[in-house]
PDB file with one MODEL, atoms N, CA, C and O in Angstrom:
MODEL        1
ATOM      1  N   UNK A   1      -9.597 -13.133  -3.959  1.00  0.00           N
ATOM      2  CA  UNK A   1      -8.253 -13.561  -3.658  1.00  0.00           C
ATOM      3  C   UNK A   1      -7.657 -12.566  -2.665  1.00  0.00           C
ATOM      4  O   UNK A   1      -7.750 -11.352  -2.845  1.00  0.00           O
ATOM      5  N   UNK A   2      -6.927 -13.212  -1.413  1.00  0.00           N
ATOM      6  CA  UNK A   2      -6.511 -12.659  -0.567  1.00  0.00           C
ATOM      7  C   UNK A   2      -5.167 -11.878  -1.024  1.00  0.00           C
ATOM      8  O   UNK A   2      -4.808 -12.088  -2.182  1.00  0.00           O
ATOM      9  N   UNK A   3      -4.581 -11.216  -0.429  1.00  0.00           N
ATOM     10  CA  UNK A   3      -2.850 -10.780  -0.617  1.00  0.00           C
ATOM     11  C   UNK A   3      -3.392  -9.524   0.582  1.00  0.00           C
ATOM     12  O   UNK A   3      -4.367  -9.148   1.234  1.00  0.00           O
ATOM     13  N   UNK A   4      -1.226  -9.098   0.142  1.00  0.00           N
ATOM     14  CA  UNK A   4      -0.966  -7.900   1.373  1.00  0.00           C
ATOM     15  C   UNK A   4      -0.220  -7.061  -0.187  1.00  0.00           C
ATOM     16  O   UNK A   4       0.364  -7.515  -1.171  1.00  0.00           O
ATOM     17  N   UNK A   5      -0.727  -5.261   0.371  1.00  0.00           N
ATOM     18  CA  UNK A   5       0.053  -4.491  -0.644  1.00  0.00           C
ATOM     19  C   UNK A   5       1.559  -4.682  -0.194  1.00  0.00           C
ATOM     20  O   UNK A   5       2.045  -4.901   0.915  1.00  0.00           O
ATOM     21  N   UNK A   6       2.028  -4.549  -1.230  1.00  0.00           N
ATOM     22  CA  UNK A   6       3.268  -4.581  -1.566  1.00  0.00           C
ATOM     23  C   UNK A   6       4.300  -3.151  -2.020  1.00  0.00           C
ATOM     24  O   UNK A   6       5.521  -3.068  -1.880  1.00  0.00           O
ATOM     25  N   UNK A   7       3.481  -2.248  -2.518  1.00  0.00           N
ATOM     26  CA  UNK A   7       4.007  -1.365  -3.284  1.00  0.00           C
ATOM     27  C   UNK A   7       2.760  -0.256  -3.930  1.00  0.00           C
ATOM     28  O   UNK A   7       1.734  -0.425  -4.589  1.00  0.00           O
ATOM     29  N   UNK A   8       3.324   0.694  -3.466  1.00  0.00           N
ATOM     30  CA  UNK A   8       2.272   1.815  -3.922  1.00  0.00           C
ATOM     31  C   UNK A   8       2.735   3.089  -4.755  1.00  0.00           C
ATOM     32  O   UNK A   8       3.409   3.967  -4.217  1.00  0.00           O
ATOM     33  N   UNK A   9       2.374   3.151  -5.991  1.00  0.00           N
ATOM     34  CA  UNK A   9       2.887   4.636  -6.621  1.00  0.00           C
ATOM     35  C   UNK A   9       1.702   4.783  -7.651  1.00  0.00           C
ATOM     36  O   UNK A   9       1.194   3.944  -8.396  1.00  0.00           O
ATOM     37  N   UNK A  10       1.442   6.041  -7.465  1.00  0.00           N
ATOM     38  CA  UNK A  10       0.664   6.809  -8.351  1.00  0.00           C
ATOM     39  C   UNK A  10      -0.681   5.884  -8.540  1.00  0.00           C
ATOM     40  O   UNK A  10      -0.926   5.589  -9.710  1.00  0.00           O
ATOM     41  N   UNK A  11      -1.485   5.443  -7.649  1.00  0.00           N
ATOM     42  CA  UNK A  11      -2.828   4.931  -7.466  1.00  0.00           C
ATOM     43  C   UNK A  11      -2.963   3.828  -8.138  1.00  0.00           C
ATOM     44  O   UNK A  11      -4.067   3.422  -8.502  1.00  0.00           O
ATOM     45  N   UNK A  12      -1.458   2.999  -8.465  1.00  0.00           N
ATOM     46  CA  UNK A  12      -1.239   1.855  -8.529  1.00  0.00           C
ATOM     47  C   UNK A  12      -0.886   0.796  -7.580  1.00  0.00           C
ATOM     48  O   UNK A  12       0.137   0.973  -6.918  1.00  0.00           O
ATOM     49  N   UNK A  13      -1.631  -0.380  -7.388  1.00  0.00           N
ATOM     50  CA  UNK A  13      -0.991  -0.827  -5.936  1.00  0.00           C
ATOM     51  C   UNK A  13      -0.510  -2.442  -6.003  1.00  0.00           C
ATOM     52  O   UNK A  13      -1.400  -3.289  -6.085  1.00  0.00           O
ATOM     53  N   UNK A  14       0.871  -2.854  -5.969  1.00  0.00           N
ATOM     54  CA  UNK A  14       1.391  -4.176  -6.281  1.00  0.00           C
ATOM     55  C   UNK A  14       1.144  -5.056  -5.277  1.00  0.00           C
ATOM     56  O   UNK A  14       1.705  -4.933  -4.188  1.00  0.00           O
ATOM     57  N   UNK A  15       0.091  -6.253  -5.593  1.00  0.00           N
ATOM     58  CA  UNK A  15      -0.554  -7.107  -4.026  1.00  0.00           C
ATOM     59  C   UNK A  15       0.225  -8.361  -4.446  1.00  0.00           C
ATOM     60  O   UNK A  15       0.234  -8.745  -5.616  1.00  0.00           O
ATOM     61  N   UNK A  16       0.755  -8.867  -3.644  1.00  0.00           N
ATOM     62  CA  UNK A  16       1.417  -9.638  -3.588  1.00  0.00           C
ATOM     63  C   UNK A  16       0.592 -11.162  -2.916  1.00  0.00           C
ATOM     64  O   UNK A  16       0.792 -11.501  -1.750  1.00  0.00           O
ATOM     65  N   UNK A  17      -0.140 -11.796  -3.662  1.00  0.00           N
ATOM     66  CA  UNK A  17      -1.405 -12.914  -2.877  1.00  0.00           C
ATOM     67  C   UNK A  17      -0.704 -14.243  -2.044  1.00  0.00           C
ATOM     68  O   UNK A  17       0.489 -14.484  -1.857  1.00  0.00           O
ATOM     69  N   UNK A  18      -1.351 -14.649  -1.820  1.00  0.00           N
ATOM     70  CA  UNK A  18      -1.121 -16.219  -0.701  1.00  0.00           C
ATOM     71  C   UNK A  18      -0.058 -17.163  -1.912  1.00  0.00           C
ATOM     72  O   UNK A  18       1.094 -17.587  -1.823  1.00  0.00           O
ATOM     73  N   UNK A  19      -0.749 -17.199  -2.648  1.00  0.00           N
ATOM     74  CA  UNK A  19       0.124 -18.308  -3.112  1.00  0.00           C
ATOM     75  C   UNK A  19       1.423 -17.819  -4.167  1.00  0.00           C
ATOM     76  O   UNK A  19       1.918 -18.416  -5.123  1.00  0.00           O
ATOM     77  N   UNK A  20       1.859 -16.008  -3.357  1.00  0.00           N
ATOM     78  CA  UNK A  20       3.274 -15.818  -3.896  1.00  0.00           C
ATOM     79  C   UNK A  20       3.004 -14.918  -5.524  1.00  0.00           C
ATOM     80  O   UNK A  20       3.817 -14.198  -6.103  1.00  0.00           O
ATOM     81  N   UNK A  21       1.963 -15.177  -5.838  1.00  0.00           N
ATOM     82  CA  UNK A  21       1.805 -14.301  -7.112  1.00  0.00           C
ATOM     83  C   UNK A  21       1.780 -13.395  -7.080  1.00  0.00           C
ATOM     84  O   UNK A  21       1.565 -13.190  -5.885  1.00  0.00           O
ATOM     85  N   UNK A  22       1.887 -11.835  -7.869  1.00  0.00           N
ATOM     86  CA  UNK A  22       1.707 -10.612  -8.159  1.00  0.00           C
ATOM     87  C   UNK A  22       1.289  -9.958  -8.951  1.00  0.00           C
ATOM     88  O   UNK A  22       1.813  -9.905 -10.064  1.00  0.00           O
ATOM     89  N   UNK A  23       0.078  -9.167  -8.584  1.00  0.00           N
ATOM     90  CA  UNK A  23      -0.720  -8.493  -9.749  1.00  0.00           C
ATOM     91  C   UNK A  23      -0.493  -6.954  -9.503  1.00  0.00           C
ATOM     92  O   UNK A  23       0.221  -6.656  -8.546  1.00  0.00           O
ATOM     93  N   UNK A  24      -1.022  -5.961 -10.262  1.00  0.00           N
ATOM     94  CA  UNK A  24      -1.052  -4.808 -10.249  1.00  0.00           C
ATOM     95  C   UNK A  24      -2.072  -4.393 -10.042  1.00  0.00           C
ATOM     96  O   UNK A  24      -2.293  -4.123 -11.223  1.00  0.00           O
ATOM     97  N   UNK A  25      -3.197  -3.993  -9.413  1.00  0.00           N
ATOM     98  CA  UNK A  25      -4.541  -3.090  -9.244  1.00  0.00           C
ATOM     99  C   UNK A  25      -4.543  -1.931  -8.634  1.00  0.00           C
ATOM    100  O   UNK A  25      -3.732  -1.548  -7.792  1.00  0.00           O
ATOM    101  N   UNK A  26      -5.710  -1.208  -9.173  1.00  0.00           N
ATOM    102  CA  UNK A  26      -5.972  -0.119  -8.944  1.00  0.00           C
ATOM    103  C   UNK A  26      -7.119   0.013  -8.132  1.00  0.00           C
ATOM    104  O   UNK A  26      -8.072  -0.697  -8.452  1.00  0.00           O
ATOM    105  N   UNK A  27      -7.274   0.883  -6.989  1.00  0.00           N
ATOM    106  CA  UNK A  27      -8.460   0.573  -5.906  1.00  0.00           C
ATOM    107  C   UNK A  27      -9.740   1.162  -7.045  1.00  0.00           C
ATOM    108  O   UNK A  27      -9.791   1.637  -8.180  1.00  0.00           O
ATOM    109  N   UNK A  28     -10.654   0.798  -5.968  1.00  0.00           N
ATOM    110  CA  UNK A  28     -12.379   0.853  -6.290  1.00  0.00           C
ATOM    111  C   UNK A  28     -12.570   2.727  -6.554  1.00  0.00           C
ATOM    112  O   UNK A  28     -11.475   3.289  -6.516  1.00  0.00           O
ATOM    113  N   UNK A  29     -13.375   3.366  -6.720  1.00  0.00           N
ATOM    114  CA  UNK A  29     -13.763   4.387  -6.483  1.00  0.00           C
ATOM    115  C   UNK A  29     -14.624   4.653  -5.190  1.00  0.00           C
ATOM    116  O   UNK A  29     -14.723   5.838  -4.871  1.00  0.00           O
ATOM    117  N   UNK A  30     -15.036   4.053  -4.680  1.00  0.00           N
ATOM    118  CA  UNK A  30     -16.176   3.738  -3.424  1.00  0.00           C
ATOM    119  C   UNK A  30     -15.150   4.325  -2.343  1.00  0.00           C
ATOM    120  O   UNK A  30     -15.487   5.166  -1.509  1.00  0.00           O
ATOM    121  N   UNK A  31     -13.750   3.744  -2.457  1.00  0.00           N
ATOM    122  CA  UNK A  31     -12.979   3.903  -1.234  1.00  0.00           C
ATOM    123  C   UNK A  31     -12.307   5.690  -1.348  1.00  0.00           C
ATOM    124  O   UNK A  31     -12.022   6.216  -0.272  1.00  0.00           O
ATOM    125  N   UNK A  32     -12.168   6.227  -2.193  1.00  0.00           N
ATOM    126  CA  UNK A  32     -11.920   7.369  -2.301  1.00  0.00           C
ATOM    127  C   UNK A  32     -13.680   8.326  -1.690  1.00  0.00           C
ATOM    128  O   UNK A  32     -13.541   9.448  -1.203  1.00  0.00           O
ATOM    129  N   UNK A  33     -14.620   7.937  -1.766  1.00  0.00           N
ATOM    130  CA  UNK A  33     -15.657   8.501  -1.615  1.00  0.00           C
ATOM    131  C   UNK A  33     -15.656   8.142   0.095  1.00  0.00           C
ATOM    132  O   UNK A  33     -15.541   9.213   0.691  1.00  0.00           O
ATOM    133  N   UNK A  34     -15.729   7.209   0.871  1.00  0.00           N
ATOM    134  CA  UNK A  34     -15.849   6.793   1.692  1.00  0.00           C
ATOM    135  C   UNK A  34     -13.974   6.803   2.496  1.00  0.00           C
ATOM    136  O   UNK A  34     -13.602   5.941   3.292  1.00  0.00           O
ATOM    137  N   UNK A  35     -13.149   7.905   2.044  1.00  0.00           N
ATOM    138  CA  UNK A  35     -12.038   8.075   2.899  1.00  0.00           C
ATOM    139  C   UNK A  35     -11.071   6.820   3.100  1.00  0.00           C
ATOM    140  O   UNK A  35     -10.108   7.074   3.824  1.00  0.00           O
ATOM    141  N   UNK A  36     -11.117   5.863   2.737  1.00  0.00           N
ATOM    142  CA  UNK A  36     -10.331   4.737   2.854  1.00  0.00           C
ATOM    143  C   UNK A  36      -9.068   5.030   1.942  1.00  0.00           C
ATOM    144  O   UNK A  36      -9.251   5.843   1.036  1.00  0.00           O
ATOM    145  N   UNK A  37      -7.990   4.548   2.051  1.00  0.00           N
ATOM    146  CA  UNK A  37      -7.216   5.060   1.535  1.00  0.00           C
ATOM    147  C   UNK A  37      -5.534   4.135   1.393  1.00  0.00           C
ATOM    148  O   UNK A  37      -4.471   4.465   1.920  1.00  0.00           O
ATOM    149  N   UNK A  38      -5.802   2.989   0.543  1.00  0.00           N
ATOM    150  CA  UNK A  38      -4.752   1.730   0.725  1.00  0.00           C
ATOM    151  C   UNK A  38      -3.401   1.729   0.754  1.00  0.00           C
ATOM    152  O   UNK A  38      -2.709   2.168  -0.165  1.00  0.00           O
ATOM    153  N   UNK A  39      -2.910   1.175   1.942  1.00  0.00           N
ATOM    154  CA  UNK A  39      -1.751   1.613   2.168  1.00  0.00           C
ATOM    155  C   UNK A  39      -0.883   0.220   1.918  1.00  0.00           C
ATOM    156  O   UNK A  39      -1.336  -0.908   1.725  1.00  0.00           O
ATOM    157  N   UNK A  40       1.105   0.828   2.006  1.00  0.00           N
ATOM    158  CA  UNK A  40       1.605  -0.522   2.142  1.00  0.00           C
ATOM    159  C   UNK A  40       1.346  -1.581   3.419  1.00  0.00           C
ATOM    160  O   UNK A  40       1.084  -1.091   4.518  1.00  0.00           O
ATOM    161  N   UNK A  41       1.412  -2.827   3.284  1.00  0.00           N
ATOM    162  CA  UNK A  41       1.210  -3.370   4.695  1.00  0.00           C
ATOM    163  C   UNK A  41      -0.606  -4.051   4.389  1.00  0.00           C
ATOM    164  O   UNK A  41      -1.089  -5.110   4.790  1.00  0.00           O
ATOM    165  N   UNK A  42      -1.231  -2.977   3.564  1.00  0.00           N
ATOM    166  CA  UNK A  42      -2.522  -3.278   4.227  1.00  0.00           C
ATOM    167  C   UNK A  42      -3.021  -5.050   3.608  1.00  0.00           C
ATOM    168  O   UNK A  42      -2.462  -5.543   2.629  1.00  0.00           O
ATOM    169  N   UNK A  43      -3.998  -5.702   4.299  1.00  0.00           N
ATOM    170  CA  UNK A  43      -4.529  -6.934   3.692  1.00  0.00           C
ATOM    171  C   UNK A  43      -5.800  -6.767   3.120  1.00  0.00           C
ATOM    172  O   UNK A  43      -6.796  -6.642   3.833  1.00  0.00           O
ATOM    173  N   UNK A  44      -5.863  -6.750   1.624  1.00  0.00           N
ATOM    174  CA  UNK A  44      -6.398  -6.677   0.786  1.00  0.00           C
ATOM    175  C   UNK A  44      -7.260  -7.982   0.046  1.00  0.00           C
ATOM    176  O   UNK A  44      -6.860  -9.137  -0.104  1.00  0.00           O
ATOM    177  N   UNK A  45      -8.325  -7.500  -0.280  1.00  0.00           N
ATOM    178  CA  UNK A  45      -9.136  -8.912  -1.353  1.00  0.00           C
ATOM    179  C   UNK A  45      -9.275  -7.997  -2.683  1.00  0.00           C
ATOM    180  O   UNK A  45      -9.852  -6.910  -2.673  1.00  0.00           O
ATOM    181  N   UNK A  46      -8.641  -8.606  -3.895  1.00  0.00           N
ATOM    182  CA  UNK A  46      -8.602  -7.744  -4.965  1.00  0.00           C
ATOM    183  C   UNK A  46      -9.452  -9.280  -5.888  1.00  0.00           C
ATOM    184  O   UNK A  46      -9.737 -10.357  -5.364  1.00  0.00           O
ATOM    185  N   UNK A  47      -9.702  -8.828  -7.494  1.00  0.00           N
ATOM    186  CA  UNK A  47     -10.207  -9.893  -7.971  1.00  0.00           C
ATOM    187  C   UNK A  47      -9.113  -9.207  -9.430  1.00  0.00           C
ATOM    188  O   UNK A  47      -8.925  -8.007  -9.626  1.00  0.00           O
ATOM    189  N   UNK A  48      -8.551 -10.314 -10.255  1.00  0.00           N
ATOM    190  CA  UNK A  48      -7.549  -9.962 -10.734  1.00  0.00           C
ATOM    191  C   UNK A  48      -7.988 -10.203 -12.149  1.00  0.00           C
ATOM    192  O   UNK A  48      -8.719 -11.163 -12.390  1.00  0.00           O
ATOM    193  N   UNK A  49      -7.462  -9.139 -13.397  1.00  0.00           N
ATOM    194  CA  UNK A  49      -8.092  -9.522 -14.789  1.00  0.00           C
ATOM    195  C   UNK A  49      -7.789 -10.603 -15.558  1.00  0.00           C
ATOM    196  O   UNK A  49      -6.803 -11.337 -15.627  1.00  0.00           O
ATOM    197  N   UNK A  50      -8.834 -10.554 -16.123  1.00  0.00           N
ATOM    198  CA  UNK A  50      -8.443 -11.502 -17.319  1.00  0.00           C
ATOM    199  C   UNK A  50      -7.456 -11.790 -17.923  1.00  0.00           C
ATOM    200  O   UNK A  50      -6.626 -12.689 -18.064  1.00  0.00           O
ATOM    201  N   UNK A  51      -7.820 -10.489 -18.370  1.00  0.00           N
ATOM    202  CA  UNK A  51      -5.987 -10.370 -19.300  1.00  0.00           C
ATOM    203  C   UNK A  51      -4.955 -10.132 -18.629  1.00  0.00           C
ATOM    204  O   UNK A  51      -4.237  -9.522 -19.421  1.00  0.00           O
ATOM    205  N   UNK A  52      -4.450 -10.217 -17.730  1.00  0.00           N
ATOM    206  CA  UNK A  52      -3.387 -10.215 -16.750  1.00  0.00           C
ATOM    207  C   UNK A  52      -2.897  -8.251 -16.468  1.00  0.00           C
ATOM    208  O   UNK A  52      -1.872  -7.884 -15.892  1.00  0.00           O
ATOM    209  N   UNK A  53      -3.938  -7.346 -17.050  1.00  0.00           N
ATOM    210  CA  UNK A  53      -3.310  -6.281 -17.066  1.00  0.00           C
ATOM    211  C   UNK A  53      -3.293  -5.819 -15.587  1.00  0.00           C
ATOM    212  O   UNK A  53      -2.324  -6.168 -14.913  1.00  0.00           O
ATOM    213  N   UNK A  54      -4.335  -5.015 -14.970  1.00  0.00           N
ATOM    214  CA  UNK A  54      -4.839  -4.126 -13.947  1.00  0.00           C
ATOM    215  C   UNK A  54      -6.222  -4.866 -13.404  1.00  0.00           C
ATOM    216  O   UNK A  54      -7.290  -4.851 -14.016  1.00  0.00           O
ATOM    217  N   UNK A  55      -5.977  -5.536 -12.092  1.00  0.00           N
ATOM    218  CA  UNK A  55      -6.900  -5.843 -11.533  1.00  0.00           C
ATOM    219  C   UNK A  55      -7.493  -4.853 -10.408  1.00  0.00           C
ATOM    220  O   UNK A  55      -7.143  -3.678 -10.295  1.00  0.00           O
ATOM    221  N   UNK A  56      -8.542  -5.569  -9.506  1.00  0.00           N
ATOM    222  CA  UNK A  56      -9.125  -4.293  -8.776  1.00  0.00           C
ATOM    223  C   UNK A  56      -9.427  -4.850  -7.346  1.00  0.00           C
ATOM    224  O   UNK A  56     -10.052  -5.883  -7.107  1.00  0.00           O
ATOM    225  N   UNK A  57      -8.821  -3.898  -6.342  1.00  0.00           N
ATOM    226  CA  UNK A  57      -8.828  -4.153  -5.076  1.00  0.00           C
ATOM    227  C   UNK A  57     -10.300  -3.779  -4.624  1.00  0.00           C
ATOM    228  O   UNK A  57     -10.722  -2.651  -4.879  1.00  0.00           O
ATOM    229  N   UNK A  58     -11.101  -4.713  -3.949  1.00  0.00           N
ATOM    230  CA  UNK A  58     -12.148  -5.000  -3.648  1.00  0.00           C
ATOM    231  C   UNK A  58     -12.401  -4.518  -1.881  1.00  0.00           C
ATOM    232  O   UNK A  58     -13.440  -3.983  -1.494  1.00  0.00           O
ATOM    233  N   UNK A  59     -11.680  -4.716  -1.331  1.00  0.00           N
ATOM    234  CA  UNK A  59     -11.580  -4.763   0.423  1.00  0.00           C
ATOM    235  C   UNK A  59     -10.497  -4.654   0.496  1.00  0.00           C
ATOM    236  O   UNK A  59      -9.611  -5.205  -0.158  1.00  0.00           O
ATOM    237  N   UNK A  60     -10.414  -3.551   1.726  1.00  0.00           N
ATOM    238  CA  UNK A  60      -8.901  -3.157   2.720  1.00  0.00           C
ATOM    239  C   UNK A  60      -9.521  -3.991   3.576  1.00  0.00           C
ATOM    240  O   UNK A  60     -10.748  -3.995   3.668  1.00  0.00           O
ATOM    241  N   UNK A  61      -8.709  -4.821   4.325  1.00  0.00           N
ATOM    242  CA  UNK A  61      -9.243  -5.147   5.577  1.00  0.00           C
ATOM    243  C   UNK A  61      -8.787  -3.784   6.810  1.00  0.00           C
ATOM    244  O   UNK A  61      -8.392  -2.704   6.370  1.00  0.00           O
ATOM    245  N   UNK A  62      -8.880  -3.969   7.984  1.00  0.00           N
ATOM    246  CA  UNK A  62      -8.651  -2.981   8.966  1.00  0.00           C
ATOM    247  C   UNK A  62      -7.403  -2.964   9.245  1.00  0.00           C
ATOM    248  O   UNK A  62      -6.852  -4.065   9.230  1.00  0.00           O
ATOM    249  N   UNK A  63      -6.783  -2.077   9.492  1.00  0.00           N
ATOM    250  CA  UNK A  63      -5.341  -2.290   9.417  1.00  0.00           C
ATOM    251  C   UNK A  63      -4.800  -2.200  11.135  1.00  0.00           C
ATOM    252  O   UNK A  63      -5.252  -1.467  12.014  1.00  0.00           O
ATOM    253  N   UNK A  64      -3.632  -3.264  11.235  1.00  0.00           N
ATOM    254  CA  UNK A  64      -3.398  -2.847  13.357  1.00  0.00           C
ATOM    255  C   UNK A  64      -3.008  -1.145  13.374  1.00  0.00           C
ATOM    256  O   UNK A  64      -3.445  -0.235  14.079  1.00  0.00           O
ATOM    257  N   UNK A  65      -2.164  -1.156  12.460  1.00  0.00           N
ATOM    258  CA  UNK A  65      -1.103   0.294  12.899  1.00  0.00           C
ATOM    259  C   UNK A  65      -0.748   0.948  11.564  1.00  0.00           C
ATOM    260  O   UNK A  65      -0.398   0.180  10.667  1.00  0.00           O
ATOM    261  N   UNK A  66      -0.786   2.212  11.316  1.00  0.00           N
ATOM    262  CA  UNK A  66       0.362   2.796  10.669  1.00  0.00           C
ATOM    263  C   UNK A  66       0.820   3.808  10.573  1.00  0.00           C
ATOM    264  O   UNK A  66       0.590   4.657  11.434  1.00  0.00           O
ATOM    265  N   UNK A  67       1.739   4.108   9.349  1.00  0.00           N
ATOM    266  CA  UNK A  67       2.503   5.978   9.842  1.00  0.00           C
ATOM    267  C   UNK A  67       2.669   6.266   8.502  1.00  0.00           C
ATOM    268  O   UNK A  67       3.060   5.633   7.521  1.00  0.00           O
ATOM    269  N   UNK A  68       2.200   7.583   8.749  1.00  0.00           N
ATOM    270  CA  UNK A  68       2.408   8.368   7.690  1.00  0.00           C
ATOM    271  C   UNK A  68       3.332   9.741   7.830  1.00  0.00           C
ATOM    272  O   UNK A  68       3.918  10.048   8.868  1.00  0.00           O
ATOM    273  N   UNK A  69       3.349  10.287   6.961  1.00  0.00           N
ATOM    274  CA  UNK A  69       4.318  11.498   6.573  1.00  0.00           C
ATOM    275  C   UNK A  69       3.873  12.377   6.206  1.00  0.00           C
ATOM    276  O   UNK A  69       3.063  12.005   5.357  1.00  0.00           O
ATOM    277  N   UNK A  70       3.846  14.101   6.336  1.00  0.00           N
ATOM    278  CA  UNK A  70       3.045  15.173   5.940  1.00  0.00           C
ATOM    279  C   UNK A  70       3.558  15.290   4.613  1.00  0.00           C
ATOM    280  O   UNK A  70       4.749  15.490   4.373  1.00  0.00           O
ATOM    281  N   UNK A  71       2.589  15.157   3.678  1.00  0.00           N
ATOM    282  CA  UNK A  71       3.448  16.028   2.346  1.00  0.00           C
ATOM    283  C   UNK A  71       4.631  17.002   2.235  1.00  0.00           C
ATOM    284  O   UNK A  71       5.513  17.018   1.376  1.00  0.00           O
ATOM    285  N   UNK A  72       4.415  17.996   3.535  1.00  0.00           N
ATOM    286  CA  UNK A  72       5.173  18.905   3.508  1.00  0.00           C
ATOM    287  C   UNK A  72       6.515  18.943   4.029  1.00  0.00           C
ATOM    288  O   UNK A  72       7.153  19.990   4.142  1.00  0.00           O
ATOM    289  N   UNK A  73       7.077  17.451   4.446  1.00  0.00           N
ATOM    290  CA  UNK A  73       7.999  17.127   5.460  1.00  0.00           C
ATOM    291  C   UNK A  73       8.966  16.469   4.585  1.00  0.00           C
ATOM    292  O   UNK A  73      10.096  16.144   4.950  1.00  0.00           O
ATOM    293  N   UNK A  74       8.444  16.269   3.317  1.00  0.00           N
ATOM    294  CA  UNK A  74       9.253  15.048   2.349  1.00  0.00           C
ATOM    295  C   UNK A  74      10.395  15.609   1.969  1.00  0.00           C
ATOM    296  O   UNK A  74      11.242  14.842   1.511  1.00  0.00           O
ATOM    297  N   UNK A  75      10.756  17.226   2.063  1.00  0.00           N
ATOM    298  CA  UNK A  75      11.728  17.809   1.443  1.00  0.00           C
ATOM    299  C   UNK A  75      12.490  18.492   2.713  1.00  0.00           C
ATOM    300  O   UNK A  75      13.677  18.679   2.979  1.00  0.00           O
ATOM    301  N   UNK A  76      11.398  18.745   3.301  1.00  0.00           N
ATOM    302  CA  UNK A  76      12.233  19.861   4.177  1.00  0.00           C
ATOM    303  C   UNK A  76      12.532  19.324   5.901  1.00  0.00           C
ATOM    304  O   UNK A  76      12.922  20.154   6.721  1.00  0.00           O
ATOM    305  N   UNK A  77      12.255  17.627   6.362  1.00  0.00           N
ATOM    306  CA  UNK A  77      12.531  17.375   6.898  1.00  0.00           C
ATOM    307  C   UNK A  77      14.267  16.463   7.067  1.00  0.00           C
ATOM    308  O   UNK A  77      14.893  15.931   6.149  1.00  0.00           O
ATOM    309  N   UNK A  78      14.699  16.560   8.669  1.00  0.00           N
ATOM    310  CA  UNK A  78      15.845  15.965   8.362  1.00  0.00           C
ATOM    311  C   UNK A  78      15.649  15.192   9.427  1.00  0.00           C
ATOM    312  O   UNK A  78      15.051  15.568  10.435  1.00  0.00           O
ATOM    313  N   UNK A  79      16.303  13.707   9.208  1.00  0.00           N
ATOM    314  CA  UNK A  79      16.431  12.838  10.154  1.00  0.00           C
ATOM    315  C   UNK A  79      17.374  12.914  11.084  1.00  0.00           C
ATOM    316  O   UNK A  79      18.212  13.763  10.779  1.00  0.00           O
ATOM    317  N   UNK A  80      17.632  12.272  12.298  1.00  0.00           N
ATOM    318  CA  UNK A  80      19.050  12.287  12.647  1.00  0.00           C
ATOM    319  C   UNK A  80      18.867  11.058  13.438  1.00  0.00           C
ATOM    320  O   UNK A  80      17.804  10.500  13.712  1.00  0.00           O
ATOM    321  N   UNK A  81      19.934  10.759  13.728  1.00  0.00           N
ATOM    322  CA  UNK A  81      20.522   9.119  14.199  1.00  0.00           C
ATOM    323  C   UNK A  81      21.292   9.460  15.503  1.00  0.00           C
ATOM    324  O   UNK A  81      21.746  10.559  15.821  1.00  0.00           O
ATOM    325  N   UNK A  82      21.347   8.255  16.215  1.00  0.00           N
ATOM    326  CA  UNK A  82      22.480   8.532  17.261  1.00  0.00           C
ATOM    327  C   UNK A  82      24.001   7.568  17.152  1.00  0.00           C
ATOM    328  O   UNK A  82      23.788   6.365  17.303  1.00  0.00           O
ATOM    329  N   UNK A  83      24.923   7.803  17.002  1.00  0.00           N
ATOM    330  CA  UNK A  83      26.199   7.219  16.774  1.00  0.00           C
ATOM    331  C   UNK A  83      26.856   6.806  18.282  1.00  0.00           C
ATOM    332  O   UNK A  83      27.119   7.630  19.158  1.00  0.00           O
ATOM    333  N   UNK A  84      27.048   5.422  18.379  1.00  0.00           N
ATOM    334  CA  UNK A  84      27.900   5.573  19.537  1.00  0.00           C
ATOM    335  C   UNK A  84      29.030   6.168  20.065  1.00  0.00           C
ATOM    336  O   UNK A  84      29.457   7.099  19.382  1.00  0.00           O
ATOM    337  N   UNK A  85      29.675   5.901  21.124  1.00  0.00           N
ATOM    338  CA  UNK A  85      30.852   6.374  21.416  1.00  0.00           C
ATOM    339  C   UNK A  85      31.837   5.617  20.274  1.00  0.00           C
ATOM    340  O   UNK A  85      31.622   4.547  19.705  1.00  0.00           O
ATOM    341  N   UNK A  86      32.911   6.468  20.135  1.00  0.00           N
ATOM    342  CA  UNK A  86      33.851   5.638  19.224  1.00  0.00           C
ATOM    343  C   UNK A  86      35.434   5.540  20.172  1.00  0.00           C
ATOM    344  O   UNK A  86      35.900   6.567  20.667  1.00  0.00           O
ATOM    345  N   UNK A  87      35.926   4.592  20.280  1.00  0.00           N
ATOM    346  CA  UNK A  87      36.683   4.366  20.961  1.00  0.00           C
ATOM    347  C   UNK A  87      38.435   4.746  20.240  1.00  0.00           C
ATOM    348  O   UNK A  87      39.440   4.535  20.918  1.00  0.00           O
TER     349      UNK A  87
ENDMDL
END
């Protein structure tokens, strides 16, 4: 079954499939050995349990683009914006 992640915390990942449903899985071990590493956005083939608990993502497909963040930036970085003129 096809889907796109949806949501990622703590090596849990919420796929959201074609026909609108939502499961919870947890990736393969293969992909931690082999550097892959599932992100939000990505398009995924997971196969989903029985018992509706924790299914398991099977294939990342290739992903076009994405961005990440240094661990070390999560606290000690600051954003800034630009504000127009105010009249």
């Amino acid at each position: 079954m096809r889907g796109t992640i949806i949501k990622s915390l703590s090596g849990f990942y919420t796929v959201r499939l074609e026909d609108n449903s939502v499961h919870v899985c947890k990736a393969r071990g293969k992909f931690r050995k082999d550097g892959i590493k599932p992100m939000v956005g990505d398009l995924v083939d997971i196969v989903p349990s029985n018992d509706n608990e924790l299914g398991n993502i099977e294939t990342v497909h290739e992903r076009n683009n994405s961005m990440e963040t240094s661990a070390g930036c999560k606290h000690r970085c600051v954003d800034y914006g630009y504000v127009g003129d105010v009249a």
